[in-house]
C-alpha positions as CSV (number, residue, x, y, z in Angstrom):
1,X,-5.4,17.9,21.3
2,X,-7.7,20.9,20.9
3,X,-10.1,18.9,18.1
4,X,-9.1,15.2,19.0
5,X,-13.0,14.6,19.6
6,X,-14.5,17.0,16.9
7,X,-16.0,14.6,14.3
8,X,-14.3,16.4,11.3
9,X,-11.1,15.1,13.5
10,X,-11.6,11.7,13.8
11,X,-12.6,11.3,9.9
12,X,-9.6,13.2,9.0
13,X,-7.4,11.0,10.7
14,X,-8.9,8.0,8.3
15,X,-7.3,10.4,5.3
16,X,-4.2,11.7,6.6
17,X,-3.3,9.7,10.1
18,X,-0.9,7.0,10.9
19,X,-3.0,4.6,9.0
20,X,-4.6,5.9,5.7
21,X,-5.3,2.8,4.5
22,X,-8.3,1.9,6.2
23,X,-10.9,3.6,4.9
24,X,-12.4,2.5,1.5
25,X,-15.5,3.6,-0.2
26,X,-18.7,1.7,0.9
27,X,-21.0,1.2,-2.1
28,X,-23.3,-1.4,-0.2
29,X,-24.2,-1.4,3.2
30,X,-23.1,-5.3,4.6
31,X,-25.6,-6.8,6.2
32,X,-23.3,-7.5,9.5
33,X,-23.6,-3.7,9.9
34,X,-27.5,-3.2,9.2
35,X,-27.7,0.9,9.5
36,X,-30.7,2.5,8.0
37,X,-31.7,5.4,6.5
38,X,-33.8,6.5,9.5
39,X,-31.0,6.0,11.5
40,X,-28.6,8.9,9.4
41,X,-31.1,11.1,7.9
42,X,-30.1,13.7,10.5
43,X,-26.3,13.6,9.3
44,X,-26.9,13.8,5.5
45,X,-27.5,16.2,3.0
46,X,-31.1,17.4,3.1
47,X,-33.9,15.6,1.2
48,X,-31.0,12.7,0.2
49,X,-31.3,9.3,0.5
50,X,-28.3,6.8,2.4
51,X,-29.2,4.9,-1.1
52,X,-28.9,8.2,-3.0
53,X,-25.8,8.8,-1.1
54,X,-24.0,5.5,-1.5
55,X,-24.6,5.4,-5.5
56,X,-23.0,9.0,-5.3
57,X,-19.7,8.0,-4.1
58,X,-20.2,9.6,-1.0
59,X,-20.1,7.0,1.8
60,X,-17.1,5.6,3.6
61,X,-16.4,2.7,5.9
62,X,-13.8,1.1,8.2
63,X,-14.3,-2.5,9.3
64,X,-11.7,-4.1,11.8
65,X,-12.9,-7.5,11.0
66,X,-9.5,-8.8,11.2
67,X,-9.4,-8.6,15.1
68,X,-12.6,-10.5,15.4
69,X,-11.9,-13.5,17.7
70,X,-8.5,-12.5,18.4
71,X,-7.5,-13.5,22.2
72,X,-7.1,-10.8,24.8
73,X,-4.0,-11.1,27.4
74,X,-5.7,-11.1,30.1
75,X,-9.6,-10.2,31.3
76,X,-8.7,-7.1,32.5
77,X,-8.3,-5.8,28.8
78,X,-10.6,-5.8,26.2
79,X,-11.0,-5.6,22.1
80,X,-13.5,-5.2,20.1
81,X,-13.6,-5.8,15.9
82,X,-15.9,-2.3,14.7
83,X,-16.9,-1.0,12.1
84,X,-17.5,3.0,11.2
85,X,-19.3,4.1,8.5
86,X,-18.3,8.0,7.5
87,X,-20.3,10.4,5.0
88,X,-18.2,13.1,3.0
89,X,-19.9,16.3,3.9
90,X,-21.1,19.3,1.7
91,X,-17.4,20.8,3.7
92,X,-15.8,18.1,1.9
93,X,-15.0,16.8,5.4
94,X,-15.0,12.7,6.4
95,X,-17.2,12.8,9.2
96,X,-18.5,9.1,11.1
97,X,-22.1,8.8,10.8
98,X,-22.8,5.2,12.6
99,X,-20.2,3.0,14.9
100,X,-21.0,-0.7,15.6
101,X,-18.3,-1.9,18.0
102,X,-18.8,-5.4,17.2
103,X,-19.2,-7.8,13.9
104,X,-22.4,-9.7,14.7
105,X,-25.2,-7.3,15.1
106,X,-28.0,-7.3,17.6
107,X,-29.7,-6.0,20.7
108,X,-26.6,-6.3,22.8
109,X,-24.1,-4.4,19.9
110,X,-26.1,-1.3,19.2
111,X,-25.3,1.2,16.3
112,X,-23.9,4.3,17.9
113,X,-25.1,7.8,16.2
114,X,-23.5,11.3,16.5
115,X,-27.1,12.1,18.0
116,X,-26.5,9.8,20.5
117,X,-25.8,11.0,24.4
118,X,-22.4,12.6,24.1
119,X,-20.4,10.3,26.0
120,X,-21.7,7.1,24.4
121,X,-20.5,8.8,20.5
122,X,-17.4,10.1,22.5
123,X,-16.3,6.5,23.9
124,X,-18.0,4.1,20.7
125,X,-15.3,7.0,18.8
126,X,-12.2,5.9,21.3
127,X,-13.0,2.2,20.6
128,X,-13.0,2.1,16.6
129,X,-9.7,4.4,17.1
130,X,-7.9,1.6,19.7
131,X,-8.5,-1.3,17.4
132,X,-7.2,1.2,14.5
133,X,-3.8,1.4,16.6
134,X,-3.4,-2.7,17.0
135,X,-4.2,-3.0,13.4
136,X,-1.8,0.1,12.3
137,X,0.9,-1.4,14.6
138,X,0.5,-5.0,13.2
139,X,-0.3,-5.0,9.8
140,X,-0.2,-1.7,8.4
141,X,3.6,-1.0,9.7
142,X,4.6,-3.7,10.9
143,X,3.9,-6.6,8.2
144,X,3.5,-4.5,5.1
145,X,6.7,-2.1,5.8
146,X,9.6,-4.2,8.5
147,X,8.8,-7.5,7.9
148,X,7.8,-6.9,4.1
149,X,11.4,-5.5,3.0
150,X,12.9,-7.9,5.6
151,X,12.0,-10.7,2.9
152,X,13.3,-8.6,-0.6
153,X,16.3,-7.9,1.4
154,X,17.1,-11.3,2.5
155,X,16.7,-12.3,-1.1
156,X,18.7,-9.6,-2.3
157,X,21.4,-10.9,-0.2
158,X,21.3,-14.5,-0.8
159,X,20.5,-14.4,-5.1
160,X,22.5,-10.9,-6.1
161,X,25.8,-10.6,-6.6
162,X,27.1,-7.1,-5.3
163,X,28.0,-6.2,-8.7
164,X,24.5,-6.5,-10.0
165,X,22.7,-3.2,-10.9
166,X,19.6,-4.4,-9.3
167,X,21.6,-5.3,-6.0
168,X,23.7,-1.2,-5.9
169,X,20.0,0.1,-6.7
170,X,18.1,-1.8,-3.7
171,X,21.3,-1.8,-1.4
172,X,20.4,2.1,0.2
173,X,16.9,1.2,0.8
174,X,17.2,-2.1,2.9
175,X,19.9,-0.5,5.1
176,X,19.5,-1.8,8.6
177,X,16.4,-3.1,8.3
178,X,17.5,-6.8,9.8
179,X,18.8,-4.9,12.3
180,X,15.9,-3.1,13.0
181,X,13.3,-5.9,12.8
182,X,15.9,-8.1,14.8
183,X,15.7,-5.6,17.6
184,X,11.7,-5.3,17.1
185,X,11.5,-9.1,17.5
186,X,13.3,-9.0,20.7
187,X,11.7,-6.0,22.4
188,X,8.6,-4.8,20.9
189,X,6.6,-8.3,19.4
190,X,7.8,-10.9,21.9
191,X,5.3,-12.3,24.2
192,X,6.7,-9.8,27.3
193,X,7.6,-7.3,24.7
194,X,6.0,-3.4,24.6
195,X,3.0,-4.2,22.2
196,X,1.8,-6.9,24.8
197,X,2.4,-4.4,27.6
198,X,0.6,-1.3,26.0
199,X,-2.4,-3.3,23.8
200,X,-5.0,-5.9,24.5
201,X,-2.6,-9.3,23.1
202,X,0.3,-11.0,24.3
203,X,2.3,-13.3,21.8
204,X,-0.4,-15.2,20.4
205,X,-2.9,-12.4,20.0
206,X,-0.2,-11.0,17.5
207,X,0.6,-14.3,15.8
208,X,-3.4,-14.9,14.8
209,X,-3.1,-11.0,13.6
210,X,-0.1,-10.9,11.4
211,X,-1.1,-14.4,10.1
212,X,-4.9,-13.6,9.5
213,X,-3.3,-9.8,7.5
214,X,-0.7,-12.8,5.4
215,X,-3.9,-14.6,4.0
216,X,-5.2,-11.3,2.4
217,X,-1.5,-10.0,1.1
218,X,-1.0,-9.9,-2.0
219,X,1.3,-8.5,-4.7
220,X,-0.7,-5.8,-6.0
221,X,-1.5,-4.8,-2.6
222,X,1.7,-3.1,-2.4
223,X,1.4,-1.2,-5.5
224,X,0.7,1.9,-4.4
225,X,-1.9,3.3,-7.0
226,X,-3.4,0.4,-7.2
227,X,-4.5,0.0,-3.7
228,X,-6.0,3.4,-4.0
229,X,-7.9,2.3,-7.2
230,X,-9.0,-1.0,-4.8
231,X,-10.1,1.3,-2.0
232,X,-12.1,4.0,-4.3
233,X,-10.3,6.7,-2.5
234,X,-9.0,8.5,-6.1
235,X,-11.5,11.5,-6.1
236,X,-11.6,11.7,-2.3
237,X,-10.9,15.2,-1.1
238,X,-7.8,16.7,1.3
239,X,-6.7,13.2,0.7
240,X,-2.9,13.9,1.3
241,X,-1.4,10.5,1.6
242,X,-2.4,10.0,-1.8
243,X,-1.7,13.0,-3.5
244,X,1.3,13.5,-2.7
245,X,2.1,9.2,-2.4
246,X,1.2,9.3,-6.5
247,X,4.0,11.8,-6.7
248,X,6.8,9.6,-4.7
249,X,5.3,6.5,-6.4
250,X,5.8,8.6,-10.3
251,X,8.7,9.9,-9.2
252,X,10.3,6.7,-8.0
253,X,9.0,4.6,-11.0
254,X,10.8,6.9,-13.3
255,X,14.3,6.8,-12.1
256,X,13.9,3.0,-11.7
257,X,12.7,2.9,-15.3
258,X,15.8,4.2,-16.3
259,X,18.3,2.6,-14.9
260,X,16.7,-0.6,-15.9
261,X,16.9,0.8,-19.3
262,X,20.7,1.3,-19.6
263,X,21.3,-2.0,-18.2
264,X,18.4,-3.8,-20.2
265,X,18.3,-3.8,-23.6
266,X,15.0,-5.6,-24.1
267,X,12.6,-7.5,-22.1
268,X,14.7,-10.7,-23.6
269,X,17.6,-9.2,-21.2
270,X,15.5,-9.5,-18.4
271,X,14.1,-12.7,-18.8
272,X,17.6,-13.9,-19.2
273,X,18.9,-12.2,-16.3
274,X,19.4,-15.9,-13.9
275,X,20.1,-13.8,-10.8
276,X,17.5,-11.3,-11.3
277,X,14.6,-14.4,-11.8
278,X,16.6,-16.6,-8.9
279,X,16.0,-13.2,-6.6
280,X,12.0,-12.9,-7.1
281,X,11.9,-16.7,-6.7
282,X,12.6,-16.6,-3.8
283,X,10.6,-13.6,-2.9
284,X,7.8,-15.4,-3.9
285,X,8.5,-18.3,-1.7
286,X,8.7,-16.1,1.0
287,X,5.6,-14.6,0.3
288,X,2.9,-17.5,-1.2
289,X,2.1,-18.5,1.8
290,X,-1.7,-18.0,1.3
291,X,-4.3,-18.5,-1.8
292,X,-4.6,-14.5,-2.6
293,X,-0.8,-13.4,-2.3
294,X,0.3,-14.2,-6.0
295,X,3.3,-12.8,-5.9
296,X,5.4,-13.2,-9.2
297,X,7.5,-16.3,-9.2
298,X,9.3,-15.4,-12.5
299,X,9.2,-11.9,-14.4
300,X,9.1,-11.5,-18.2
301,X,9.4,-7.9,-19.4
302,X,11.4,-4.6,-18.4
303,X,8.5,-2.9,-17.3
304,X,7.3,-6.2,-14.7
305,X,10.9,-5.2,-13.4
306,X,10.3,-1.5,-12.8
307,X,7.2,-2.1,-11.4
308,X,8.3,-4.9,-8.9
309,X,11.4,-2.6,-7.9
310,X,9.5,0.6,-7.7
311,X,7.5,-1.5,-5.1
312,X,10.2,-2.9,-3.2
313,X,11.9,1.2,-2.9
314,X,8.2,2.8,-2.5
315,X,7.2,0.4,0.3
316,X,10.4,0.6,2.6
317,X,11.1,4.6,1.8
318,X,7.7,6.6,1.3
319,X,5.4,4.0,2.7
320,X,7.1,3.2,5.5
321,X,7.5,7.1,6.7
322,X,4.1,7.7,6.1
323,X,2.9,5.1,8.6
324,X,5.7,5.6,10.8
325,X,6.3,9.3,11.3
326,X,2.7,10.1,12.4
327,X,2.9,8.4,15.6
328,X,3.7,10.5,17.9
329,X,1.2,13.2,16.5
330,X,-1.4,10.4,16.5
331,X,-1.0,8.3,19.9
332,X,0.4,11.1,21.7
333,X,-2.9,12.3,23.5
334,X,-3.7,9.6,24.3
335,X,-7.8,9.6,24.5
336,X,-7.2,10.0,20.9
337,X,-6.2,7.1,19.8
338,X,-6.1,4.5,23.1
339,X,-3.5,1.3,23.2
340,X,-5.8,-0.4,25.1
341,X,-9.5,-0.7,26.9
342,X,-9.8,-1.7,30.7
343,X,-13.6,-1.5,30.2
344,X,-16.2,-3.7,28.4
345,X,-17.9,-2.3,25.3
346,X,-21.1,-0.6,26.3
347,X,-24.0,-3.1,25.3
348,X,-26.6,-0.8,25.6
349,X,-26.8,3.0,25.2
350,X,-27.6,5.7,27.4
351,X,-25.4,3.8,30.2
352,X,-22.2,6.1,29.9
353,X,-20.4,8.8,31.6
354,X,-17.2,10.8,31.9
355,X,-16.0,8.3,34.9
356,X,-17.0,5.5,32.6
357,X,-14.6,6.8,29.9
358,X,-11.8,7.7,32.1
359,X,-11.5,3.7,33.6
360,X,-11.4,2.8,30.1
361,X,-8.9,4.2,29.2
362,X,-5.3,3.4,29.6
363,X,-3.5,3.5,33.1
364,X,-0.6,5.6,33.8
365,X,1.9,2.9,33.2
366,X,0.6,2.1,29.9
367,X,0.2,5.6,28.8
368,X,3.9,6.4,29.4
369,X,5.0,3.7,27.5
370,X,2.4,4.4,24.8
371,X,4.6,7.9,24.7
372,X,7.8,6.8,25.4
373,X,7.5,4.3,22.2
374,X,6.0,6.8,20.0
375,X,8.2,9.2,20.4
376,X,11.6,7.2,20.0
377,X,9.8,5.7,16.5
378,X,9.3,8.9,14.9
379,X,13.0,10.5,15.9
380,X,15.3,10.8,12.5
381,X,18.7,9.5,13.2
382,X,21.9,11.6,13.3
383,X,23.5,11.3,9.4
384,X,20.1,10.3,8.4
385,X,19.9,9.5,4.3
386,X,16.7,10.8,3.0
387,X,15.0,9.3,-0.2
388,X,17.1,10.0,-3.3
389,X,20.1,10.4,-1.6
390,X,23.4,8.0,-2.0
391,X,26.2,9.0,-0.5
392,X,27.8,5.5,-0.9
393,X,27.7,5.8,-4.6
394,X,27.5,2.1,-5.8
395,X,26.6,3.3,-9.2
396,X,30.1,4.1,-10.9
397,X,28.3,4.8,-14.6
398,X,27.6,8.6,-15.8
399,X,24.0,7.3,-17.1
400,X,22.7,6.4,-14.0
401,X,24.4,9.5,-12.0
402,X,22.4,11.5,-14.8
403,X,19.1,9.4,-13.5
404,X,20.1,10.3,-10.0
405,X,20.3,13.9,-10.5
406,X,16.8,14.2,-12.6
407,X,15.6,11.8,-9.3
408,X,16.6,14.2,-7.3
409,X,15.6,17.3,-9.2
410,X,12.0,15.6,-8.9
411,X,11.7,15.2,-5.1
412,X,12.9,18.4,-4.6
413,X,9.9,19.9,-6.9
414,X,7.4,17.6,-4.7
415,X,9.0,18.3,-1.5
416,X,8.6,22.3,-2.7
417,X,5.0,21.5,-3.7
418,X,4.1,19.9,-0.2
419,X,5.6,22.9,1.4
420,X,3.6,25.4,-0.3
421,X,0.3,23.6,-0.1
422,X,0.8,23.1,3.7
423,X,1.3,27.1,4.3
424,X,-2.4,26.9,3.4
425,X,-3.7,24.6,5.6
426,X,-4.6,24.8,9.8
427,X,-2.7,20.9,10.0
428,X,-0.2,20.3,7.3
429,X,0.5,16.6,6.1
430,X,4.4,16.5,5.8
431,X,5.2,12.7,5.7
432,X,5.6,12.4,2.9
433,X,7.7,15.3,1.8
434,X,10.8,13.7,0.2
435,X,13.1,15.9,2.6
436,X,11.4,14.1,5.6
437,X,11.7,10.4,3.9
438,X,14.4,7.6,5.1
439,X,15.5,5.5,2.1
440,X,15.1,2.4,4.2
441,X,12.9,1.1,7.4
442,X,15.7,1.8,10.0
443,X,13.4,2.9,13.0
């Protein structure tokens, strides 16, 4: 609350926020977003170039394109599609340099500067951080974590026997996930549901989102360090998510490597395996619902296998608390990060003030649910089972209780690495320390 609109603040939450997955590096500035030199001299490094900047590595950006022409629920709420471009300091901070609150530039969507009269920065800041909510809430958790492992479960369920290794090894981490999403479906993303009573879109607006996020899925979206490779972000700094994400992602990846080794001899074995292949069949025709999704229909080797599994266990464990435990923290105060906007987008600058910014933003009965929602979503349940522990023991053999234990042995040294580095730092990223991790999306 204290640095909510420091700049420093509002990049940092592009890093280590509910939604780290935004930001990317910018190596070209698009033409929809036509910011100058002249316009972000003032912000760089002295005697540097934007040009110079860019072919460093040094130049972030954010673009909400997917809510462009996506309905409002009524016109007494509003949405905009930005896009935020942010400079990595000589601090090493992310800091926003230029806002555009629209995706068609021109004399009536100016490009808002941190020069700029403080309440125009102040509210342009609010707006790229309310569409960041919808599109965290949508896509980010919703899609890619509940409804993702909704589909690997369901298939799990209808192609493996119980008996299967691959079925005792996924079985802890889709625990009450249809339960979950069943309950989300009926309260949160129905057309009277909370997201329609907190955000700019009823039903329909959150149909043309989830369906415009499904036309860009694709299976090696979900690979976690291959995302980060996609984005640029590997030699970003105070990049937490991913630090310590690479760690989970190893750490996972190794115990599933070796129970897929005691149980497969070869990458014949695998290919072999009917219920295995019937299993990401179906998967697949879950998921191909788009050109770009490619998800295997069919997997040949022991290491396609790891890798598909270590997604299916990263996604609803590590992933899925990282974009889920923040909330609270993030949405709490609630100029931070707002639901909603009950104010056009400023056209023009120099037209804003404090009163302006206060109509904006949410009404009361918004905010409290905003809270209420938040807070209930990042609550731990009573007998909680955090990653890399199964107390249900479907695994009978001494090999893979040996993997167990070494998987164990492995979060604990992360989870003691996270706490260290975090007795260092003013804010501390814990979401992904392995002690603080659900084995499945349950909440």
């Amino acid at each position: 609350m204290q640095d909510w609109s420091k700049d420093y603040m509002f990049g940092y939450q592009f890093l280590n926020g509910c939604n780290p997955v935004m930001i990317k590096k910018c190596k070209e500035i698009p033409d929809k977003f036509p910011v100058t030199h002249e316009m972000v001299k003032g912000f760089l490094e002295k005697g540097v170039t934007l040009q110079e900047e860019l072919q460093a590595g040094n130049i972030y950006i954010v673009d909400y394109e997917i809510l462009e022409g996506v309905p409002t629920s009524s016109d007494q709420v509003y949405l905009t599609a930005p896009l935020c471009l942010l400079y990595k300091n000589r601090l090493d901070q992310i800091v926003p340099i230029a806002i555009q609150l629209s995706q068609t530039p021109g004399e009536k969507s100016p490009i808002f500067l941190p020069s700029d009269n403080e309440h125009d920065w102040m509210l342009a800041k609010m707006w790229v951080k309310s569409a960041d909510l919808l599109v965290h809430q949508l896509v980010t958790h919703l899609l890619k974590t509940h409804l993702i492992s909704e589909v690997f479960e369901m298939a799990m369920y209808r192609q493996l026997p119980p008996v299967h290794p691959v079925y005792k090894l996924l079985k802890p981490h889709v625990r009450f996930t249809i339960a979950i999403n069943a309950a989300a479906r009926g309260n949160l993303i129905n057309e009277d549901g909370v997201i329609s009573q907190i955000t700019s879109v009823n039903g329909d607006g959150i149909a043309k989102v989830i369906q415009s996020a499904m036309k860009t899925l694709t299976y090696e979206s979900l690979c976690f360090p291959e995302t980060i490779e996609a984005r640029g972000m590997k030699d970003v700094p105070n990049y937490y998510y991913r630090d310590d994400g690479m760690k989970i992602w190893e750490a996972i990846h190794s115990f599933v490597s070796a129970v897929v080794e005691i149980y497969y001899e070869s990458d014949k074995t695998v290919q072999s395996d009917g219920e295995i292949q019937k299993f990401v069949e179906d998967v697949s025709s879950g998921m191909n619902n788009s050109d770009n999704s490619e998800f295997p229909e069919s997997l040949n080797t022991r290491e396609e296998l790891v890798k598909y599994l270590t997604i299916v266990i990263f996604n609803a464990s590590a992933q899925h608390a990282a974009v889920n435990f923040g909330q609270f923290d993030c949405y709490g105060w609630i100029p931070n990060s707002p639901s909603t906007m009950l104010m056009p987008p400023p056209v023009q600058k120099g037209k804003v003030d404090i009163d302006f910014i206060n109509k904006s933003l949410p009404d009361h009965e918004r905010s409290y649910k905003v809270l209420g929602i938040a807070w209930v979503l990042t609550q731990f349940q009573e007998n909680e089972r955090y990653l890399g522990n199964y107390p249900e023991m479907c695994f009978t053999e001494q090999p893979v209780k040996e993997a167990m234990k070494a998987f164990r042995k492995k979060l604990d040294e992360v989870t003691n690495i996270i706490k260290s580095r975090n007795e260092g730092l003013t804010v501390g990223y814990g979401y992904l320390s392995p002690d603080k991790i659900p084995n499945s999306v349950a909440i």
